[in-house]
N, C-alpha and C positions, 0 to 999 in steps of 0.2 A: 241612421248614423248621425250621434252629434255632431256639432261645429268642430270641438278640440279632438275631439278620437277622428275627425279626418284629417283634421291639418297633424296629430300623430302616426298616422296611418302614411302621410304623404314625407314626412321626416325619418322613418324608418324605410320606404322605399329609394329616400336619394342617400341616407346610406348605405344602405347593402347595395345600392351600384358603385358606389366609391369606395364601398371593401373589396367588391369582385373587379373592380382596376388595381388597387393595392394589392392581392395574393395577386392578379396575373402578371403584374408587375414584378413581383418577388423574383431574384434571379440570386445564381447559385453563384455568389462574389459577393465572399466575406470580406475584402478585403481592406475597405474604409476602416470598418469598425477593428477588423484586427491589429490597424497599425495603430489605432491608439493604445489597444491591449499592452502592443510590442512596446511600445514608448514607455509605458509607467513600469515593466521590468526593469528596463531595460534602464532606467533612472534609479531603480533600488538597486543593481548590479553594481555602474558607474561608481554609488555613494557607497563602495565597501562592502554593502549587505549581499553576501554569498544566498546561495540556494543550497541546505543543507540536508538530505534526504536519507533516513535511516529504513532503509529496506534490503531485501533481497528479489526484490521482484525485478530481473533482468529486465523484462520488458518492457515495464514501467521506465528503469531508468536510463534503459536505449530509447523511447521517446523523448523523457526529458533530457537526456543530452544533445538529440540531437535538435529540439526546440531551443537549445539555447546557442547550438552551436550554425545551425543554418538557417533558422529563420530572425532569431535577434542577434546571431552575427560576435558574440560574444564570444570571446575567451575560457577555455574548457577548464580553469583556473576559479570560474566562477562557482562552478558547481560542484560539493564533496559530497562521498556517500561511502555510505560504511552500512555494517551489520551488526556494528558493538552499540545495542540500547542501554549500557550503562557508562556511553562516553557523552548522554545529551548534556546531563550539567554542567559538566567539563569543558565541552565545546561553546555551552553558552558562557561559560564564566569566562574564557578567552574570549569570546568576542565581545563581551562588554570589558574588557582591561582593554580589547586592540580598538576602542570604540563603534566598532562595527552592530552593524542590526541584522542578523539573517534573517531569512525565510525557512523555520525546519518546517519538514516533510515528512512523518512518521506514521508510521503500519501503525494500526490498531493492533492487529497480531503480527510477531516476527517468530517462525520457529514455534510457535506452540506455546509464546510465552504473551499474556496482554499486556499491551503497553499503555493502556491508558491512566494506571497508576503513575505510571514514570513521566507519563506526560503531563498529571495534574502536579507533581513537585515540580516539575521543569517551570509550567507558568505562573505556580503559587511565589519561589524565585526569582523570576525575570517576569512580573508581568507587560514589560513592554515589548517583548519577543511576537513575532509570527507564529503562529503555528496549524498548521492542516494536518488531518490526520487523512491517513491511507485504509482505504477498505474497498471489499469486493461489493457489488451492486446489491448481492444476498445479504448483505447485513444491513441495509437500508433498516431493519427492524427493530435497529440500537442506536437512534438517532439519540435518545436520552443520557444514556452510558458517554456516550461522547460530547453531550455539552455539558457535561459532569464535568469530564477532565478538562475542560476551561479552552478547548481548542477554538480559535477563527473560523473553524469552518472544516469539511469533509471533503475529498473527491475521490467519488466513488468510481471503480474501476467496471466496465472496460468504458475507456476514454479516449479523443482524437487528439492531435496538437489543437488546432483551434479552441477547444473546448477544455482543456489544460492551461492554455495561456489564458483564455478569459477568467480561470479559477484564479490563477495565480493574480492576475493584475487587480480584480475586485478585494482581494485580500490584502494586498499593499497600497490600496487607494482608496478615499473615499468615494462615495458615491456623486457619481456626474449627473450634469442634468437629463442624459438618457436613463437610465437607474429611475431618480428619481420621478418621473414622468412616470415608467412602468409600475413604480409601486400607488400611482396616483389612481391609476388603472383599475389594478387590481382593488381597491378601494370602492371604487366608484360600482365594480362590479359586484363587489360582497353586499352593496346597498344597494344590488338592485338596476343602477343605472348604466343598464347596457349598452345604450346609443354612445353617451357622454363616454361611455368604456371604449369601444368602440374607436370613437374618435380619435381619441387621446393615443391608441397604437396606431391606427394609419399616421398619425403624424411621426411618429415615430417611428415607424418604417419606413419613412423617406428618409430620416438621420443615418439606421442602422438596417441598410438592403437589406433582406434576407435572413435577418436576426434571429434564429431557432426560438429564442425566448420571447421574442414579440408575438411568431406565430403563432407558440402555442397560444399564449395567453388570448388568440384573437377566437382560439378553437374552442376555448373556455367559455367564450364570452355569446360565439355563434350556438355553443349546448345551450346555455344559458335560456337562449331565444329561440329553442327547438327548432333552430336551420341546421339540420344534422348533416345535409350534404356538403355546406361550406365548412361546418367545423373538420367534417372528414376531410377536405382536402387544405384545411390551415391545418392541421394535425399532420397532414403528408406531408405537407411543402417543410414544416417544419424539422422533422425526421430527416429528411432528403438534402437540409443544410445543414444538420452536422449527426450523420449517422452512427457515432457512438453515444447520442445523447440519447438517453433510452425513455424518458420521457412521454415524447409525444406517441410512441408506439405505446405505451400504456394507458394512455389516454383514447385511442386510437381502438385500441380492444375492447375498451370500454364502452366506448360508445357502440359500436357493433355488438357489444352484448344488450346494450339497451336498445339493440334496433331487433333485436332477436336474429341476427345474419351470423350462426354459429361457424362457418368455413370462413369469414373474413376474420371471424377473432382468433379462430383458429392462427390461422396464416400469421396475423401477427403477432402472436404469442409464440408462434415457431421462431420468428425473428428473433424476438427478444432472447429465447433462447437458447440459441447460436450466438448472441452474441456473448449471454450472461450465464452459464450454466447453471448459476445456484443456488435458484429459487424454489425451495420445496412444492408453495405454494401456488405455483406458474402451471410447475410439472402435473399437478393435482387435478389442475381444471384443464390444462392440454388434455389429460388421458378422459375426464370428464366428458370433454368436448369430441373427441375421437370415438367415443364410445354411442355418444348422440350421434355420432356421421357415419355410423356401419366400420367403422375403420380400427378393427382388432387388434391387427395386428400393431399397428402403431401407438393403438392405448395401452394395449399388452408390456411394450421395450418402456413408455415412457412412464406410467405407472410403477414399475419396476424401477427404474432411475430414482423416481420420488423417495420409493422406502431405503435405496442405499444410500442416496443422498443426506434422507433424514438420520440414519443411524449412524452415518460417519461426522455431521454435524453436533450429533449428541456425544459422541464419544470425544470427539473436538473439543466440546463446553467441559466438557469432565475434564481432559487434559489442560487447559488454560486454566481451569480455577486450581486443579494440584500445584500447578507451576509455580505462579503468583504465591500461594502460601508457602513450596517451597523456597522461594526467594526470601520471604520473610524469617525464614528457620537461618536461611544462610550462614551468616556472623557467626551465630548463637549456638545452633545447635546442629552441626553438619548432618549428624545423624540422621536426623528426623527430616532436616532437610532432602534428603537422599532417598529417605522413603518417600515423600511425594514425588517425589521428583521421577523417583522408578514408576510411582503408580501413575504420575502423567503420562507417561513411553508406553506402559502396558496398556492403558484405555484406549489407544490408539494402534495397537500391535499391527493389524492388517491392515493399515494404510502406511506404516514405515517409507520414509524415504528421505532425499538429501536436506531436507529442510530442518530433519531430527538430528540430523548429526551436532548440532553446538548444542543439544538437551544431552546426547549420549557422552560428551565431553566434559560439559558440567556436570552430571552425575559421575563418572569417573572422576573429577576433580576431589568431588561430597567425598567420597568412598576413601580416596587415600589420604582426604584429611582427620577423616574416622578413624585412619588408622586399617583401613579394610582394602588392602592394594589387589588380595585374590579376586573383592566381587568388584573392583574397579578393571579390572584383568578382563574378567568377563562381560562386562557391560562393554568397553570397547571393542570385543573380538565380533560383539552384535554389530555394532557399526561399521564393522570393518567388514560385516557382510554384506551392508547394503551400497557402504563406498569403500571398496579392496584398494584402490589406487589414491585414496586422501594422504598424502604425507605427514598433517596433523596430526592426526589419529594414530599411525605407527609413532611418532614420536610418542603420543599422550601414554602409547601402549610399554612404551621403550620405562617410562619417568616412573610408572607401575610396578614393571619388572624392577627397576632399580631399589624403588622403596621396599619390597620385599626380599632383598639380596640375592635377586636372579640374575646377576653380572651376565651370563652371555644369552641369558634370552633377551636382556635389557639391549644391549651390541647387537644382537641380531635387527633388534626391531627399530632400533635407530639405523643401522645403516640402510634400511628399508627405506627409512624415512628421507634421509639424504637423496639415496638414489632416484626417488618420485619427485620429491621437492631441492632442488641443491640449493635455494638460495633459502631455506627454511633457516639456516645461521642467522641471516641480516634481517630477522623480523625483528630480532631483541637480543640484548646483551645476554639477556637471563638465557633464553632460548641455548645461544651459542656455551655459555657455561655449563648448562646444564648435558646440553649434549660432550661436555669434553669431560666433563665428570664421571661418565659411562663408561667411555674410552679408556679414561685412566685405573677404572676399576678392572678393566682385563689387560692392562699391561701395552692398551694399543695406543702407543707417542705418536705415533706417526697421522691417525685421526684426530688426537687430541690436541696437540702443537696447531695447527692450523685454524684450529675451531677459536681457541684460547687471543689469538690475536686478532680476529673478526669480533671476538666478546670489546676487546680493549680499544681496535677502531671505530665501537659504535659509543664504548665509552670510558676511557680513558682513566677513568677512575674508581674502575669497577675492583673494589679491592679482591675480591675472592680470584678472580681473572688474574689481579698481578698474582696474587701466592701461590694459584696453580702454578704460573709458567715459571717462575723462581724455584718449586720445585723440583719443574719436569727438566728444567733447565740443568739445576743439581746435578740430578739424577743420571741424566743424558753424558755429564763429565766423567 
């Protein structure tokens, strides 16, 4: 052995003992590094800028309220969320009149409809706006589509707090000296220089304990240098500090499948998918791998998962591109609108549920601007299989009956509506008109009068509201 390959041989043995003090080191106290997270929100909050989130995803946004409301301690005033993705321009053009900056937060898909068109006019618009777009871990495979639509950045679901606040605060900050150190890293590593790589994160792991992203990257760097046993356990310790980062467990299977150790990839491909259900791809080599380990019956359910998974993802793809062009038809030409929009709902029939319900609403809207209130009649009564108690929906069915002059099927199905929903009046002046317009068409004052003056308390100037009640009023002499 030469001179330099030993004095190399003796620099790579005193760092891998000063990595294997830095991972034992590593402890599960995020805590340094989270308060600076919480700090740069918490400073876009302070200055105006709202957190604006257009989803349906309950879950999601019972996490982020309560990130905003228990661990940065903020006012629930901070954060709006709605389901209407044709209120984003709207919202941004009011916050740049109230000079405000938000942070929106928008679904890729809401309901069956893509939003990444809506979100490329939003930033083409405002391009000094935030914006993150919302998607499930399965869609990692559209990383493209989404820097299409000009968004900041992706967080992909399932997600912790921790791991949601660090998304959020890199997106409203630039990058700090720990940032840039890691990308120094990573650099160092793509050319090669693994020690110098190496280095550069132990140091950095003294700044940020425990840092999920420093360790992987360490796990990267130990593959790199065929120490597969220290990459395997920077890859754990990393997973094990923020267990919804899904990450290091893929990195993690990986490397056990390049060790050929098929029940450790196993194992953690189970993981992943408990945590992620919607990986075709995952499901594929799980039953692959089940099948190499004697184990039928679990390649048997998970194989099966694979192919329903994949055909309810393909009918998915079919129903979001309908939509999208029926949106395009909208304005112009309802009709045609209405046909895609029916052919979005059917490519998707066996997976029906409440998520269809504002497609089955806007299609029923298509139909009686058509002029077609019967097949609008029947698109809702589908909906109203799937939710019998939406009060929307009996109304939407109530405005149906009315356009076609079925006065007390119209009364029947509004008072449905009422009775499920009663403050369904004070959503909107039109709302409360529309329903006392019903009323009056069967002679019922006694519905109508009340509705009429909830129209006029929400707006005062709502001329059709005063000339109702000046009639009814007439009338009632």
């Amino acid at each position: 052995m030469n001179e330099d390959a030993e004095k190399g041989g003796v620099a790579r043995r005193i760092q891998m003992r000063r990595a294997d003090k830095s991972l034992a080191g590593a402890k599960v106290d995020g805590a340094r590094h989270r308060k600076g997270y919480a700090e740069a929100v918490i400073a876009q909050l302070r200055d105006g800028g709202r957190i604006i989130c257009v989803s349906d995803n309950k879950a999601f946004i019972d996490l982020l309220r309560g990130l905003i409301r228990d661990e940065l301690r903020m006012p629930a005033t901070c954060l709006f969320t709605t389901t209407a993705a044709d209120m984003l321009v709207r919202l941004a053009r009011q916050a740049r009149e109230a000079g405000e900056s938000p942070l929106f937060l928008v679904e890729r898909e809401l309901r069956g409809r893509d939003l990444s068109f809506a979100v490329r006019l939003l930033k083409n618009g405002f391009p000094e706006l935030k914006v993150l777009m919302l998607a499930e871990e399965g869609e990692r495979s559209r990383p493209a589509q989404m820097q299409e639509s000009g968004v900041d950045g992706c967080i992909l679901r399932p997600v912790d707090g921790p791991g949601l606040l660090e998304r959020l605060a890199l997106t409203l900050r630039p990058q700090n000296e720990v940032e840039r150190s890691l990308e120094w890293a990573r650099s160092l590593l793509a050319q090669g220089e693994n020690l110098r790589a190496l280095q550069v994160c132990m140091q950095v792991l003294e700044q940020k304990n425990n840092s999920a992203a420093v360790l992987l990257l360490m796990g990267d760097i130990f593959r790199a240098m065929e120490e597969f046993d220290k990459a395997a356990d920077a890859y754990a310790k990393a997973a094990g500090a923020s267990p919804m980062f899904l990450e290091p467990l893929r990195r993690l299977a990986v490397l056990h499948a390049e060790k050929g150790d098929a029940a450790r990839e196993l194992e953690c491909l189970e993981r992943l998918d408990g945590l992620s259900p919607l990986d075709v791809e995952r499901k594929l080599r799980m039953g692959e791998l089940s099948l190499r380990l004697n184990q039928t019956d679990k390649a048997r359910k998970v194989l099966g998962d694979a192919v329903r998974l994949s055909s309810r993802q393909a009918k998915e793809g079919t129903a979001s591109v309908a939509s999208r062009v029926s949106d395009l038809y909208a304005d112009s030409d309802p009709e045609t609108a209405a046909a895609y929009l029916r052919r979005a709902l059917d490519s998707r029939k066996e997976f029906w549920g409440q998520e269809d319900l504002a497609a089955f609403n806007r299609l029923g809207l298509l139909l009686r601007r058509a002029g077609r209130w019967r097949d609008a009649v029947e698109e809702y009564r589908k909906a109203l299989a799937i939710a019998p108690n939406d009060g929307g929906l009996h109304y939407n069915l109530g405005m149906a009956w009315l356009d076609g002059k079925e006065n007390e099927q119209a009364r029947a199905a509004s008072l449905k509506a009422l009775a499920l929903d009663p403050e369904l009046p004070r959503s909107s002046a039109r709302v409360a008109v529309n329903l006392a317009t019903v009323f009056f068409a069967t002679n019922d004052r006694m519905h109508a009068l009340p509705l009429l003056r909830t129209a006029l308390e929400l707006a005062p100037d709502n001329k059709e509201a005063q000339d109702l009640l000046a009639r009814a009023e007439a009338e009632g002499r």
